[in-house]
C-alpha positions in Angstrom: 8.8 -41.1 -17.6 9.0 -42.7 -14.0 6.2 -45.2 -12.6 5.6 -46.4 -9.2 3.3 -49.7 -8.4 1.2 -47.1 -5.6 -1.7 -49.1 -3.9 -1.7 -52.1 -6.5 -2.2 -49.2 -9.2 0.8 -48.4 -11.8 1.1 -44.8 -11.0 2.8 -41.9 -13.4 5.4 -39.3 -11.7 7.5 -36.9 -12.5 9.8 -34.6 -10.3 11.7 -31.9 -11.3 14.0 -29.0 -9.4 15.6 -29.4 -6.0 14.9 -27.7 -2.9 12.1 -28.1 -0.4 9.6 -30.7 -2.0 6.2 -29.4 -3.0 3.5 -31.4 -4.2 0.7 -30.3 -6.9 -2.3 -32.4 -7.1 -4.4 -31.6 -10.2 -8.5 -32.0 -10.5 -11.1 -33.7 -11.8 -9.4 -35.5 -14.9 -6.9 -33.5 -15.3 -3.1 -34.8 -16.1 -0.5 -33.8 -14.5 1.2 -32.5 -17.8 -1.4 -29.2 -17.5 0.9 -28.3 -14.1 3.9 -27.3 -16.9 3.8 -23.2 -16.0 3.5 -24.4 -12.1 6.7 -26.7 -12.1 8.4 -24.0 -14.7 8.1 -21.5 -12.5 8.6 -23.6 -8.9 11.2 -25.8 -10.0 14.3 -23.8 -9.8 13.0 -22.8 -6.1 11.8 -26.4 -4.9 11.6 -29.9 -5.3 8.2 -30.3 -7.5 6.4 -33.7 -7.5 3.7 -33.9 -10.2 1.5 -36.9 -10.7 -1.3 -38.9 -12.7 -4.4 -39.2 -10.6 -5.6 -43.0 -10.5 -7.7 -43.1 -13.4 -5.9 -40.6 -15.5 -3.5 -39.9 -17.7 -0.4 -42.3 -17.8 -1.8 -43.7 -14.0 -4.1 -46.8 -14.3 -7.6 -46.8 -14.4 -8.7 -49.3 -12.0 -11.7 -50.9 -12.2 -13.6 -49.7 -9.2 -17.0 -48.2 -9.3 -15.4 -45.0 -7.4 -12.1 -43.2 -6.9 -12.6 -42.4 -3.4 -11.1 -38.5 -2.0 -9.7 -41.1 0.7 -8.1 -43.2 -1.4 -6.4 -40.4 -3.8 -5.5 -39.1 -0.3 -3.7 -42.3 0.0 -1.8 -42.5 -3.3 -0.5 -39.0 -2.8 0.7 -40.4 0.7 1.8 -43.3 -0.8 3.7 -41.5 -3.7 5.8 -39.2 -1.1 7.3 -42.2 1.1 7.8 -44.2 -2.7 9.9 -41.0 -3.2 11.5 -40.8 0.4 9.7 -37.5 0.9 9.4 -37.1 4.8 7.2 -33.7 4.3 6.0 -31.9 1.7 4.6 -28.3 0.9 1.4 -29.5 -1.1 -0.8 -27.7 -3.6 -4.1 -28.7 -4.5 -6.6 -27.3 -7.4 -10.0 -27.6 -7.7 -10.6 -31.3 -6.4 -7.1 -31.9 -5.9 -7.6 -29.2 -3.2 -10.2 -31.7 -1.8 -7.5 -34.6 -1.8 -4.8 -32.2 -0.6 -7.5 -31.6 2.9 -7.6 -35.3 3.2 -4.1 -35.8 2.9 -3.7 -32.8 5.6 -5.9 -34.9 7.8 -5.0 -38.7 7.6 -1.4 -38.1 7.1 -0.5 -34.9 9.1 2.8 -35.6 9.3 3.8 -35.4 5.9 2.3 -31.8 5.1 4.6 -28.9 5.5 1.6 -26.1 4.4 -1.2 -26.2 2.1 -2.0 -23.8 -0.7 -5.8 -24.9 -1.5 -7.1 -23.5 -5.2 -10.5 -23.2 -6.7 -11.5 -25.8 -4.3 -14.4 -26.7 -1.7 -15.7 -28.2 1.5 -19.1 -28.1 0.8 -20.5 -27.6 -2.6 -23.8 -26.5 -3.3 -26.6 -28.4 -5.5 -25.6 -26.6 -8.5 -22.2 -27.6 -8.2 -23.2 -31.1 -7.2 -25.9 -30.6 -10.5 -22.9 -30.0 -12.9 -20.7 -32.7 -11.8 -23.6 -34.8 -12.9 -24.1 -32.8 -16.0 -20.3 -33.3 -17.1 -19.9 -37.1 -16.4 -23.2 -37.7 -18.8 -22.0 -35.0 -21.3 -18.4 -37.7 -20.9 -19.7 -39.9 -22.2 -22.1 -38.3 -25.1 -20.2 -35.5 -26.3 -16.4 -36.1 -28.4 -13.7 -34.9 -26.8 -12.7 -32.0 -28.7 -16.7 -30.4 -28.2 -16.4 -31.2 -24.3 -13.4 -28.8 -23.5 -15.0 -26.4 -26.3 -18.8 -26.3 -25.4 -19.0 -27.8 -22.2 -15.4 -27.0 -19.6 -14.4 -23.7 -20.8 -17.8 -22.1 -20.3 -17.6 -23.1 -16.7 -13.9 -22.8 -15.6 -12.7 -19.7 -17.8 -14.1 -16.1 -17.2 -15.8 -14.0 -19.8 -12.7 -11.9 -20.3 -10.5 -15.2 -21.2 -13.3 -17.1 -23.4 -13.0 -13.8 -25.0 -9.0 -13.6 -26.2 -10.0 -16.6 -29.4 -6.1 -16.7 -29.4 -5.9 -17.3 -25.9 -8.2 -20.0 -25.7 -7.4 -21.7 -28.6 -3.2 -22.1 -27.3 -5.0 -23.6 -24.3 -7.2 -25.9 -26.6 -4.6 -27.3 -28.9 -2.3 -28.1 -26.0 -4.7 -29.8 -24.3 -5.9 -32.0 -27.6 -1.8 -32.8 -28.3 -1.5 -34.5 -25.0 -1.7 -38.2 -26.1 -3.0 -39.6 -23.3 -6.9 -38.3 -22.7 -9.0 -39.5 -19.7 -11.4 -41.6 -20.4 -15.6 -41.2 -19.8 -15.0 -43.6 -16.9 -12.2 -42.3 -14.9 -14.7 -38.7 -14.6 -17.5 -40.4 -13.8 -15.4 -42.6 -10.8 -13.9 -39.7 -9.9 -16.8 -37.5 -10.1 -18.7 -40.0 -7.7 -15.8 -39.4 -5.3 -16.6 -36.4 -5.5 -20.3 -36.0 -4.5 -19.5 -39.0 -1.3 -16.5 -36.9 0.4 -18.6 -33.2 0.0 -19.4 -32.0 2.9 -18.2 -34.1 5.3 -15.1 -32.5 6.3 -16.4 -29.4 7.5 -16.0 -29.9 11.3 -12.9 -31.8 11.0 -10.6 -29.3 8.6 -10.0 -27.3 11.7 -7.7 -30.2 12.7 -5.5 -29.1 10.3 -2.7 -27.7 11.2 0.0 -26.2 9.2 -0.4 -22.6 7.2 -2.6 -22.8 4.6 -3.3 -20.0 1.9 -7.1 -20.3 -0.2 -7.0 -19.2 -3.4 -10.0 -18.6 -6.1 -10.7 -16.3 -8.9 -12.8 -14.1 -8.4 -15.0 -15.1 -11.6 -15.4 -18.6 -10.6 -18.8 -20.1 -11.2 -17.6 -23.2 -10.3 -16.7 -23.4 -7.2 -17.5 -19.2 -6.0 -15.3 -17.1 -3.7 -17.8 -18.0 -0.8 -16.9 -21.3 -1.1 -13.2 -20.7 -1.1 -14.0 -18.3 2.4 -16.4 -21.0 4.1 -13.4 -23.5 3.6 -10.7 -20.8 5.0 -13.2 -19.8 7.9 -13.6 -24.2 8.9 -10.2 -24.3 8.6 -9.5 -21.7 11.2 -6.6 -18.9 11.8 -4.4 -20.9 10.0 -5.7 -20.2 6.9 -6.0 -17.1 4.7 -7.6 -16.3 1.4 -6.9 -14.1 -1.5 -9.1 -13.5 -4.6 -7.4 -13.3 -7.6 -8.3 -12.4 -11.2 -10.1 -15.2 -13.4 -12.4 -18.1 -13.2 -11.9 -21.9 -11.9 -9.4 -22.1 -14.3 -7.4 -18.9 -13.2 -4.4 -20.6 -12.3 -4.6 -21.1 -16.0 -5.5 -17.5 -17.2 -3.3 -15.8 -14.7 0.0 -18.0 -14.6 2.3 -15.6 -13.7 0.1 -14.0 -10.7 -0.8 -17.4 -9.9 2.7 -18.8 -9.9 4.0 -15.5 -8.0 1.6 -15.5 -4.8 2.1 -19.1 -4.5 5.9 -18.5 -4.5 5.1 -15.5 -1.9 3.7 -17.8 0.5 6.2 -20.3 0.3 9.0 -18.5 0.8 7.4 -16.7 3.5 7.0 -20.0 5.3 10.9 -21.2 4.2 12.4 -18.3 5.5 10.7 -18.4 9.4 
């Protein structure tokens, strides 16, 4: 399991495949282990760079009152010239979309395109409410009752919280991985979170390399219209598509997931 000092912080990495490098940068305490059906299915085509957030996982949890969008801008940075990565495609979900805009912006040179999931520019109080909610819930509720009782009702749709089966593959892979974030790292991460919203909206149409919005169309999360006002800030470079499922849908729907990621990709490789 390879480690890199990163920005005085002992950060967890892991590449597989060759090819063009692409970069997936998960959310809001979320490992890089829940990315396996992404680099399964991208890693025979390209180069795919998975990492710990600071704060999560095998990464270290600093002891800073805030994980800053900035700064997780910066270890992602960081993390490609550690790995002699001159540019990289670069795939964000859900606040890992919001570090993947940031990375777009401070370190243009290093982003080949963007594919920007279940992610934001500008939440709305309710999403700004629940962020709240979740980080006093962290530290309140057991681990096993806050994916149960507390995640799944917000980032699955009603059609997946309704296949038990389904859900319950989902659960006991995510209760097997070893290393769980703690209460702290979601509230530092979470505060992040609320600073950096909304004040990007002017400056994303600086970016400048294709970039494909994705959201599920069930997503009470972070909604379809947010997924649009991001696409429409970002300008002509950017596109959406709405596919089946809820914040998680890159979850739900793998394969479709997977597929119209590849589609864009190769759609860019081959101009």
């Amino acid at each position: 399991m390879p480690y890199a000092i990163i920005n005085k912080i002992r950060m967890h990495y892991e590449v597989s495949g060759e090819g063009a490098p692409l970069l997936l940068i998960n959310g809001l305490s979320a490992p890089a282990a829940n990315f396996a059906p992404q680099v399964r299915a991208f890693a025979p085509r390209f180069k795919v760079v998975t990492f710990d957030n600071r704060g999560v996982g095998e990464s270290d949890l600093p002891p800073e009152a805030i994980y800053t969008t900035v700064q997780m801008a910066d270890d992602a940075a960081a993390l490609l010239r550690h790995l002699k990565i001159a540019r990289a495609h670069v795939l964000g979900t859900s606040m890992g979309g919001t570090i993947a805009q940031e990375l777009a912006l401070r370190h243009p040179r290093l982003v080949r395109s963007l594919v920007l999931a279940c992610t934001w520019i500008e939440g709305d109080a309710r999403f700004l409410q629940t962020l709240e909610a979740w980080v006093a819930l962290a530290y309140r509720v057991p681990v096993e009752e806050r994916y149960r009782h507390v995640l799944y009702p917000w980032i699955f749709s009603p059609e997946f919280l309704g296949q038990k089966e389904a859900v319950e593959q989902v659960f006991q892979r995510t209760m097997a991985y070893p290393h769980q974030t703690k209460a702290e790292a979601i509230e530092r991460q979470a505060r992040g979170i609320v600073a950096w919203n909304g004040t990007r909206t002017k400056r994303v149409r600086g970016i400048r390399v294709p970039t494909l919005v994705l959201v599920g169309r069930d997503d009470i999360l972070t909604p379809p219209a947010f997924s649009k006002a991001l696409a429409k800030a970002v300008g002509r470079r950017a596109r959406v598509s709405v596919l089946p499922g809820g914040h998680g849908f890159f979850v739900e729907q793998a394969d479709l997931f997977n597929r119209t990621v590849l589609r864009f990709l190769e759609a860019i490789r081959s101009k």
